[in-house]
PLY file of the C-alpha trace (Angstrom):
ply
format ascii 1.0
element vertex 454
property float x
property float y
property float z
element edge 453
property int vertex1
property int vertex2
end_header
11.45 20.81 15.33
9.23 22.70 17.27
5.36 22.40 17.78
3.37 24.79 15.10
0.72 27.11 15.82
-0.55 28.80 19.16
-3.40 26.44 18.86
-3.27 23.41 20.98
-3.22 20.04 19.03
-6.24 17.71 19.99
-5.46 13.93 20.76
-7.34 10.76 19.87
-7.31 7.03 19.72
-6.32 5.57 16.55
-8.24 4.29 13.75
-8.72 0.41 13.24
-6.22 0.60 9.81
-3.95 2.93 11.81
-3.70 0.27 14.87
-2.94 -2.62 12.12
-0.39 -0.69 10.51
1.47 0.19 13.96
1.05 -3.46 14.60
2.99 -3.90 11.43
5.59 -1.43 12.57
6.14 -2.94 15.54
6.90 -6.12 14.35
9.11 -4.75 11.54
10.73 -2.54 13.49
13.96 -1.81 12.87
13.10 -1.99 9.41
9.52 -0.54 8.96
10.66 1.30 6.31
9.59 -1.29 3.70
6.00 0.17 5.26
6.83 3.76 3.62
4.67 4.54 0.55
6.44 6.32 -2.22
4.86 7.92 -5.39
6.14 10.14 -7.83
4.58 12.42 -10.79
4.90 14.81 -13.49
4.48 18.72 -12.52
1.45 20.04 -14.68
2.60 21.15 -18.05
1.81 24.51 -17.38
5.10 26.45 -15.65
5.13 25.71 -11.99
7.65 27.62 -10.13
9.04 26.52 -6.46
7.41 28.94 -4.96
4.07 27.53 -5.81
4.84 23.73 -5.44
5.89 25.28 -2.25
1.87 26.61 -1.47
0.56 24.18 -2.70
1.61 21.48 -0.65
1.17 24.12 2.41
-2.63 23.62 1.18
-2.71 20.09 1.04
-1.28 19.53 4.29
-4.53 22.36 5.95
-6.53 20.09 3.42
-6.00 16.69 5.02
-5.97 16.34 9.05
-4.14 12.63 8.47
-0.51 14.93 6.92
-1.00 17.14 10.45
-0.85 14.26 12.56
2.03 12.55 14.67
1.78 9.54 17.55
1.62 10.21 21.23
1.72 8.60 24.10
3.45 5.18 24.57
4.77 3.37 22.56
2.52 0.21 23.27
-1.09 1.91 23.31
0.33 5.32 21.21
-2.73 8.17 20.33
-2.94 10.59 16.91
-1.80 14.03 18.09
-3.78 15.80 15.54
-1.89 19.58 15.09
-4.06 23.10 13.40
-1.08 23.40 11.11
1.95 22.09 10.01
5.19 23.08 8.15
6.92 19.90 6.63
10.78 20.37 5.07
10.95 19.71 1.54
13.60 19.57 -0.62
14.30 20.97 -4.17
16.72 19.23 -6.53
18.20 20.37 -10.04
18.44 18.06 -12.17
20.09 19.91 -15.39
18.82 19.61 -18.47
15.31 18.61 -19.39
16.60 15.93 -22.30
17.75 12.49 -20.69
21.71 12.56 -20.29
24.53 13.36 -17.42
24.09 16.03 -15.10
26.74 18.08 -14.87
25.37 19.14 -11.07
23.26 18.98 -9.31
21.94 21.32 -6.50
19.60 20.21 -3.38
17.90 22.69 -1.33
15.60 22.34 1.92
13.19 24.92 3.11
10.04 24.93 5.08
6.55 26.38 4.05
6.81 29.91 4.99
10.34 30.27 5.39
11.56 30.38 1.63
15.15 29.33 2.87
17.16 27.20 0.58
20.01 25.42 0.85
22.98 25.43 -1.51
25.39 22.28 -2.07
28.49 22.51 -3.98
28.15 20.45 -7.21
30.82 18.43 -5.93
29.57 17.17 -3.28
26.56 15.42 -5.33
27.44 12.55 -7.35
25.77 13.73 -11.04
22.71 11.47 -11.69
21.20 11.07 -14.76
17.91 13.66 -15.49
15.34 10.58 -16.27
16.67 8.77 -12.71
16.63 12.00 -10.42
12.94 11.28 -8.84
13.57 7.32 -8.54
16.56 8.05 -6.77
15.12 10.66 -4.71
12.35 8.11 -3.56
14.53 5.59 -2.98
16.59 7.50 -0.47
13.38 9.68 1.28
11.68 6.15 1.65
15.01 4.35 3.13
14.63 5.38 6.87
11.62 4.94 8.89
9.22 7.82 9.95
10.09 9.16 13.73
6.74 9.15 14.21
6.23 11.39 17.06
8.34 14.46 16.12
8.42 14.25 12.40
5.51 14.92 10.15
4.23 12.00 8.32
5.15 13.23 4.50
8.59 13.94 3.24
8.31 15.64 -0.19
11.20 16.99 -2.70
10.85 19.24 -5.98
12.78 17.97 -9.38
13.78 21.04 -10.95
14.87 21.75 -14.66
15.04 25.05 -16.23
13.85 26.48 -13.49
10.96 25.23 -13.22
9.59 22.16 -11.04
9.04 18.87 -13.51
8.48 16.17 -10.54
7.06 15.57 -7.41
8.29 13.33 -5.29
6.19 12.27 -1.82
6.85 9.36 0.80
4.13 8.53 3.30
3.93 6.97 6.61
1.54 4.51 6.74
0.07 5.40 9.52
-1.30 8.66 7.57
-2.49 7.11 4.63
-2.67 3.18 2.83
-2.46 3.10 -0.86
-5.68 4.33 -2.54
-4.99 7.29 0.61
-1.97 8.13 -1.30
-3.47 8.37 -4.72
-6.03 10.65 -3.49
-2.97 12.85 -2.19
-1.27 13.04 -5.35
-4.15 13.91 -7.32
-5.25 16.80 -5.14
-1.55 17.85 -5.07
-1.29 17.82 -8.89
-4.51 20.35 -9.09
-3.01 22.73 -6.18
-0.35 22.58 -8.48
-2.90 24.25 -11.03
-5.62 26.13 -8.95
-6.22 27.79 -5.66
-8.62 25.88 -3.72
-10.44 22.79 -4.49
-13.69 21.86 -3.18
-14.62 20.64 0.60
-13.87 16.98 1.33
-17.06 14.90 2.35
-15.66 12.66 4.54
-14.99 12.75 8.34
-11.32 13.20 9.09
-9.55 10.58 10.72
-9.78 11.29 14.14
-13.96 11.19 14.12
-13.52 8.02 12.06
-11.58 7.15 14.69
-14.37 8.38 17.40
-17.00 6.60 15.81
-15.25 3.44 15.83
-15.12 3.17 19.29
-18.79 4.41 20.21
-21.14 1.48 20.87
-22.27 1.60 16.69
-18.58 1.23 16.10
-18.34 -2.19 18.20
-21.13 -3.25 17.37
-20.00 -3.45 13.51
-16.59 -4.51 14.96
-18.51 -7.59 16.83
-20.48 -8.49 13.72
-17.01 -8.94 11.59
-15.44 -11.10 14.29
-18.44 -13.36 14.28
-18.10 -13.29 10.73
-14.74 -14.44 10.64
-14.87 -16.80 13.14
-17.75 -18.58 11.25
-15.10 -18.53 7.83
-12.31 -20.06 9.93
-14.98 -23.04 11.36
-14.89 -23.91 7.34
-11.51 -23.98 6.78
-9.13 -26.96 6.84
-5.68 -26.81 8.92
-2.79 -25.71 7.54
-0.19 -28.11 8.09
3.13 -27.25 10.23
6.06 -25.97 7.62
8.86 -28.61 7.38
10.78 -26.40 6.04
14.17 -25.25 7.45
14.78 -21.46 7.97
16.56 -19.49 5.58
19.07 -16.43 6.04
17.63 -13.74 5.46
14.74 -15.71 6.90
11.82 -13.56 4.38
12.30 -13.14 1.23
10.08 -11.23 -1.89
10.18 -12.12 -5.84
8.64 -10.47 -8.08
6.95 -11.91 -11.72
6.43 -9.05 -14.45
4.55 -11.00 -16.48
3.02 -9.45 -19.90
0.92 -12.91 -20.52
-0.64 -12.92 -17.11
-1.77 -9.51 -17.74
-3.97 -10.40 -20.91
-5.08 -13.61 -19.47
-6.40 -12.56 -16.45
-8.42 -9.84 -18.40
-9.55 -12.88 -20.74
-10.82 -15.05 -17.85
-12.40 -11.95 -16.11
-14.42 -10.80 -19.33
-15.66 -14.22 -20.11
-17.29 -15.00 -16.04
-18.14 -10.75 -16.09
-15.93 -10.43 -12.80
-13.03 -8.36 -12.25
-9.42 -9.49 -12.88
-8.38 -9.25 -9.34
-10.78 -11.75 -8.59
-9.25 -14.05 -11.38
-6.12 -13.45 -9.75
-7.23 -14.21 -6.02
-8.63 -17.42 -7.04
-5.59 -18.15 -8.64
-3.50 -17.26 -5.48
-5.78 -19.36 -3.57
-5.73 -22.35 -5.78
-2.21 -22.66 -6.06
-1.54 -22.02 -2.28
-4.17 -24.98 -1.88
-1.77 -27.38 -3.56
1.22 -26.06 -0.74
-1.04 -27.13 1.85
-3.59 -29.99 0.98
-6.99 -28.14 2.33
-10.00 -28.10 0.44
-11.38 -25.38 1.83
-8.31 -22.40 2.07
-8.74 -19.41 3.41
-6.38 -15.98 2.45
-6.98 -12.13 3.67
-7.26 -9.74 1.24
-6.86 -6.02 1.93
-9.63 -4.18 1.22
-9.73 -0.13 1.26
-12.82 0.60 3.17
-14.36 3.50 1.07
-18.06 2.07 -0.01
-19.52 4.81 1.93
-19.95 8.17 0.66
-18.57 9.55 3.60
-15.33 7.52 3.47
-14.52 8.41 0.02
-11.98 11.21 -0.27
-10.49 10.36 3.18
-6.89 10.54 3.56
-5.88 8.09 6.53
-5.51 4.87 6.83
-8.50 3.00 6.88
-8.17 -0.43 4.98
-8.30 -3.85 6.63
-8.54 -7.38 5.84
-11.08 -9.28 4.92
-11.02 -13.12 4.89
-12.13 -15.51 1.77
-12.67 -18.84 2.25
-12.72 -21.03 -0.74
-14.22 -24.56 -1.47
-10.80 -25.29 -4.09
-12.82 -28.29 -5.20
-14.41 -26.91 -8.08
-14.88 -28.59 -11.46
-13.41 -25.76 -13.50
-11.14 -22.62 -12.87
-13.96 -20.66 -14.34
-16.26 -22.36 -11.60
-13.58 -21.07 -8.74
-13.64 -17.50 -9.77
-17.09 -16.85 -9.77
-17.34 -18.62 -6.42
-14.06 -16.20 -5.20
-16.73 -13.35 -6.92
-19.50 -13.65 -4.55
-17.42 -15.23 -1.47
-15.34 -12.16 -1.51
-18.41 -9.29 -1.88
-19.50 -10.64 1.03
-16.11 -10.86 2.68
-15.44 -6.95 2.12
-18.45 -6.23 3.96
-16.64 -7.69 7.15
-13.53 -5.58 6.84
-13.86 -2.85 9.48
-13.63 -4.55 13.09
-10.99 -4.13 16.15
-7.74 -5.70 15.15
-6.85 -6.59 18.67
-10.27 -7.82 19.81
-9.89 -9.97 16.35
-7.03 -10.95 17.30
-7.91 -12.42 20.79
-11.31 -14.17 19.08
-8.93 -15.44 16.11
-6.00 -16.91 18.62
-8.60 -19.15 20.07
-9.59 -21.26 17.35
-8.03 -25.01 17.19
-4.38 -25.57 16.11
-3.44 -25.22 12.49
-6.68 -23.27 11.57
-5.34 -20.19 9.83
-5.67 -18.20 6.75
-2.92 -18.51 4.21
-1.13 -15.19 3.95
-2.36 -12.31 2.73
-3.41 -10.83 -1.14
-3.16 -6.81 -2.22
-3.68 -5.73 -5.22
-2.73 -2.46 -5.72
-3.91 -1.40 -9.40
-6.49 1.14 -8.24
-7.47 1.65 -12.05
-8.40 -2.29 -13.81
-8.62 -1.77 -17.45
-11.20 -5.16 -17.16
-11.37 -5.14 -21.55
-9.52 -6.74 -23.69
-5.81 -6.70 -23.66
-3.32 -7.85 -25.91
-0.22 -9.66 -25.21
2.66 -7.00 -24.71
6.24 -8.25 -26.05
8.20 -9.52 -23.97
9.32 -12.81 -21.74
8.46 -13.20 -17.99
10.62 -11.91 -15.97
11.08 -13.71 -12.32
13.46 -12.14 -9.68
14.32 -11.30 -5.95
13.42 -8.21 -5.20
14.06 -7.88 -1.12
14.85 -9.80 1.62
14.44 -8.64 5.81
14.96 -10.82 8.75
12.09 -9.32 10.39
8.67 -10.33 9.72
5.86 -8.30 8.10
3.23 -11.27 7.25
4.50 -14.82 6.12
3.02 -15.24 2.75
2.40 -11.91 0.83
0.73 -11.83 -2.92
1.10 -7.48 -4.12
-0.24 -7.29 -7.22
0.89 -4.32 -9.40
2.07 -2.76 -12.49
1.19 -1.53 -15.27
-2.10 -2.31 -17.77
-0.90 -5.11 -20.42
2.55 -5.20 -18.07
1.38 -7.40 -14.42
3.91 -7.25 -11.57
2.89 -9.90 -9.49
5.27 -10.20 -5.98
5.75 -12.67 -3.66
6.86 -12.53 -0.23
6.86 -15.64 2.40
8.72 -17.01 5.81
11.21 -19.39 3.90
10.27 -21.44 6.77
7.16 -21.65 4.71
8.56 -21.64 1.03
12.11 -21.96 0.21
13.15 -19.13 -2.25
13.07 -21.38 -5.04
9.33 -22.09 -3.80
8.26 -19.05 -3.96
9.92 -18.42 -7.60
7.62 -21.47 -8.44
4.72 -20.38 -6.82
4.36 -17.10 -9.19
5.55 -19.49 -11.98
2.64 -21.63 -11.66
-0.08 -18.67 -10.97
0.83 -17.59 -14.23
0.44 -20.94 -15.70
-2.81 -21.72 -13.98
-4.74 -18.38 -15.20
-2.72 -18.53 -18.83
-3.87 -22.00 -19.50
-7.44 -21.01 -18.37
-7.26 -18.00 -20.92
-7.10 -20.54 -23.18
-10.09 -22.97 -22.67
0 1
1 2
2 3
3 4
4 5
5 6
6 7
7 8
8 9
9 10
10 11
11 12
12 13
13 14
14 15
15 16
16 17
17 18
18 19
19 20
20 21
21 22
22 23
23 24
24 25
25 26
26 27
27 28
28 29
29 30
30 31
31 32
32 33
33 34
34 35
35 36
36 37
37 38
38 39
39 40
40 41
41 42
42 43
43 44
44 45
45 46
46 47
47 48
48 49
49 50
50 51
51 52
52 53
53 54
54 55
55 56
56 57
57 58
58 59
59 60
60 61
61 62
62 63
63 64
64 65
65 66
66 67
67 68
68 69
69 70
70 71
71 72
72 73
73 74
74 75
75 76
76 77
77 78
78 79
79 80
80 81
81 82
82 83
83 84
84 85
85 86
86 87
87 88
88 89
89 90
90 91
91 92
92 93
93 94
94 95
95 96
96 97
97 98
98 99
99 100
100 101
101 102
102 103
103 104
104 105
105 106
106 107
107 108
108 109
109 110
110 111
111 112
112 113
113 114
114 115
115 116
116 117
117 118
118 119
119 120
120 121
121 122
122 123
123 124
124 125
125 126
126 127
127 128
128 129
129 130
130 131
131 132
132 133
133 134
134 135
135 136
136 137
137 138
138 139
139 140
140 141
141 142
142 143
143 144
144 145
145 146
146 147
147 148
148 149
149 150
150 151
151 152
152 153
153 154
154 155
155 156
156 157
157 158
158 159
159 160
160 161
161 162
162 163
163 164
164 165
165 166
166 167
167 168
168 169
169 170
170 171
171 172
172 173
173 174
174 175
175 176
176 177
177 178
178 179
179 180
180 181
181 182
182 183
183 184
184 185
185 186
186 187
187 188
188 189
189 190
190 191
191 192
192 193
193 194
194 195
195 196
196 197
197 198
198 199
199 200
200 201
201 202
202 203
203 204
204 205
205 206
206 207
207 208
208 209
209 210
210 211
211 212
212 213
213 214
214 215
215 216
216 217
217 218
218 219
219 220
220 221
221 222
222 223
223 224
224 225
225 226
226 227
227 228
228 229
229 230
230 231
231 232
232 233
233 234
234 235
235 236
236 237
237 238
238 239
239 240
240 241
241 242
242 243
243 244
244 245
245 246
246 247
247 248
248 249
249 250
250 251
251 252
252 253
253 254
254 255
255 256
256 257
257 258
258 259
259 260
260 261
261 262
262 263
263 264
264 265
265 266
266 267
267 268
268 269
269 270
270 271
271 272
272 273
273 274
274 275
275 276
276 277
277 278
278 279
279 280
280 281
281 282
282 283
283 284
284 285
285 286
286 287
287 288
288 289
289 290
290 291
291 292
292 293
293 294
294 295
295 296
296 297
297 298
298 299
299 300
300 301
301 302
302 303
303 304
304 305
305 306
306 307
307 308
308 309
309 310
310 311
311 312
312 313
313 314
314 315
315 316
316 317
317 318
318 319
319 320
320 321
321 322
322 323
323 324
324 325
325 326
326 327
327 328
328 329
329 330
330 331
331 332
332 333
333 334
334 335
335 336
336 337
337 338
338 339
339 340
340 341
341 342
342 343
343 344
344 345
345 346
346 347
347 348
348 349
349 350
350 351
351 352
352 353
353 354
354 355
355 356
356 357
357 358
358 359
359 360
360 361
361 362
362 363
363 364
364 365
365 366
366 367
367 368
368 369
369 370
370 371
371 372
372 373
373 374
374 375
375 376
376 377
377 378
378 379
379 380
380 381
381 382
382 383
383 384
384 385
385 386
386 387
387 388
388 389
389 390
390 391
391 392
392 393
393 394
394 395
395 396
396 397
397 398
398 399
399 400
400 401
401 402
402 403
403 404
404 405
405 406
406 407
407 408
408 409
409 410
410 411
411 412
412 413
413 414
414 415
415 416
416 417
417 418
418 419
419 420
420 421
421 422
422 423
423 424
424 425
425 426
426 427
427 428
428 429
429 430
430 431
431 432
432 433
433 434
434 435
435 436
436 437
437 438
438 439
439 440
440 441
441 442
442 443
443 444
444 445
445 446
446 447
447 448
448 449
449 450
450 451
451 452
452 453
């Protein structure tokens, strides 16, 4: 693909996020893809033809500065090549009839902004694919190879269309352009391009001056003040003692819980201490991760998205880091734990933005054992923090993935719909056999559900 626009592109370092995340690549690599962020959603119900999906996501991609961006340089210290313009292929896909049923074919086109090419395929050349299952599908295969990072652009994006008319919207990130609330903010503006013509100025730097201020002297010296943070955290914290475990093939492994009880409890123990549910369900996390490893005081990163400040807000990039929590686990009541994980962890997201490999370096030199226990995202960007009642409906526990290259070695994702908790799992099985870990979302659930009840 050649290089848009007469313009030349302007290079800069990374952001902090954006060097975690290629961290991440790098050690998934060949399989990064699990990285890949995938969201679908419904077309407005006015009509929206293909030629407007088609503008509008030419104005999204002017809008954000992260969707113009590829990697260059070297591999090992790679810089954002930020571009004045972009064109990125999309696809469009009929998927028959509006009503849920066969397809009797199916066509897939490909064009780029500007071009208003299309490609035909013969019917028979598409295996038919129910309407309802046409955007999963699609997501599943744009989000099944990993991003080549410095020649393709960072979004891949395909049009469901029924009576000719576009009905979905199906986008894949890289994670180097945006983390997850990044990718909610692109679908919303998406869905009003989708409707209007413009939308109003962004207030927030673009990535590559996030990036600039990061590494100015105010930018280390916030960076420096996290990793003395941290490294005061990780003085309280107990050792983690060496797995005995045996290695399993594939040696990581995810489970997920979709647990309808979970959901209503953790809302009941979050109402009654006036703290949100994800706290309920970090302590939790942390308190049954304290029984795997005997410490009193256990420490577990949490991701944390970075937009307090106004001027971070509507930024599309990736931005989020850990934070750390440390928790005393010897409390006299559950309820006692959460609102300690309340307050520990407000303070702990105001130590979030830092240098991940000068962290790294202060981090590696602390004593032997001393460690944080994995790592805790909860994804629900909207907590419905009321009441909720108990959906219908048994808990549900199974594998969802396995790699053989490793990502992090304990993993708690937190997701799902409201009254409807998907809770997954994903450890070493070095760490936790796959029964283990099966257990370990068993007994979260049981912890916070019998707290619910007291």
């Amino acid at each position: 693909m050649a290089d848009p626009g007469e313009v030349p592109a302007r290079d800069g370092p990374l952001t902090w996020g954006q060097q975690d995340i290629w961290r991440a690549v790098v050690a998934a690599a060949p399989q990064e893809r699990y990285l890949n962020i995938a969201r679908v959603f419904a077309a407005p119900k006015r009509p929206v033809s293909v030629e407007r999906a088609a503008l509008a996501l030419e104005r999204l991609v002017a809008r954000h500065e992260s969707l113009r961006t590829r990697l260059t340089g070297p591999r090992d210290a790679p810089l954002q090549r930020v571009w004045p313009s972009a064109c990125p292929p999309y696809e469009v896909v009929e998927s028959g009839p509006t009503e849920p049923g066969p397809v009797e074919s199916m066509a897939v086109g490909s064009g780029e902004l500007g071009s208003g090419t299309v490609r035909s395929v013969r019917a028979e050349e598409v295996s038919p694919v129910p309407a309802g299952e046409v955007s999963s599908v699609l997501a599943e295969r744009l989000a099944a190879e990993p991003f080549a990072y410095w020649e393709e652009w960072p979004l891949r994006v395909a049009f469901v269309v029924a009576g000719g008319y576009v009905r979905h919207i199906v986008l894949v990130l890289c994670h180097l352009a945006a983390d997850g609330h990044a990718a909610e903010l692109v679908v919303k503006d998406f869905r009003l391009l989708l409707i209007r013509d413009s939308l109003p100025p962004l207030r927030s730097a673009p990535p590559r001056e996030l990036a600039a201020w990061e590494h100015s002297p105010e930018g280390r010296r916030v960076s420096g003040e996290a990793i003395g943070f941290w490294l005061e955290e990780y003085a309280r914290m107990d050792p983690v003692p060496p797995s005995s475990h045996v290695p399993g093939e594939p040696r990581f492994v995810e489970t997920t819980m979709r647990s309808p009880a979970l959901a209503a409890a953790a809302q009941e123990v979050a109402a009654r201490n006036r703290v949100s549910s994800s706290t309920v369900l970090l302590a939790g996390a942390m308190r049954v991760a304290g029984g795997l490893t005997g410490q009193r005081f256990c420490g577990m990163r949490v991701i944390v998205n970075n937009r307090f400040a106004a001027g971070r807000r509507d930024v599309v990039s990736t931005v989020s880091q850990e934070a750390l929590v440390v928790l005393d686990l010897r409390t006299e009541s559950f309820d006692a734990l959460v609102r300690q994980a309340w307050g520990t962890a407000l303070r702990a997201y105001r130590q979030a933005q830092y240098d991940p490999y000068a962290m790294e370096e202060a981090v590696s030199r602390v004593g032997p054992g001393i460690r944080s226990f994995g790592c805790f995202n909860d994804q629900r960007l909207v907590q419905e923090d009321g009441q909720v009642a108990v959906l219908e409906g048994k808990t549900e526990v199974a594998r969802t993935d396995a790699m053989d290259r490793n990502i992090c070695d304990f993993r708690l994702h937190v997701g799902g719909e409201p009254g409807r908790m998907e809770v997954s799992c994903y450890a070493d099985t070095a760490l936790l056999p796959p029964p283990g870990i099966e257990q370990y979302l068993l007994d979260l659930e049981a912890l916070i559900v019998e707290a619910a009840r007291t």
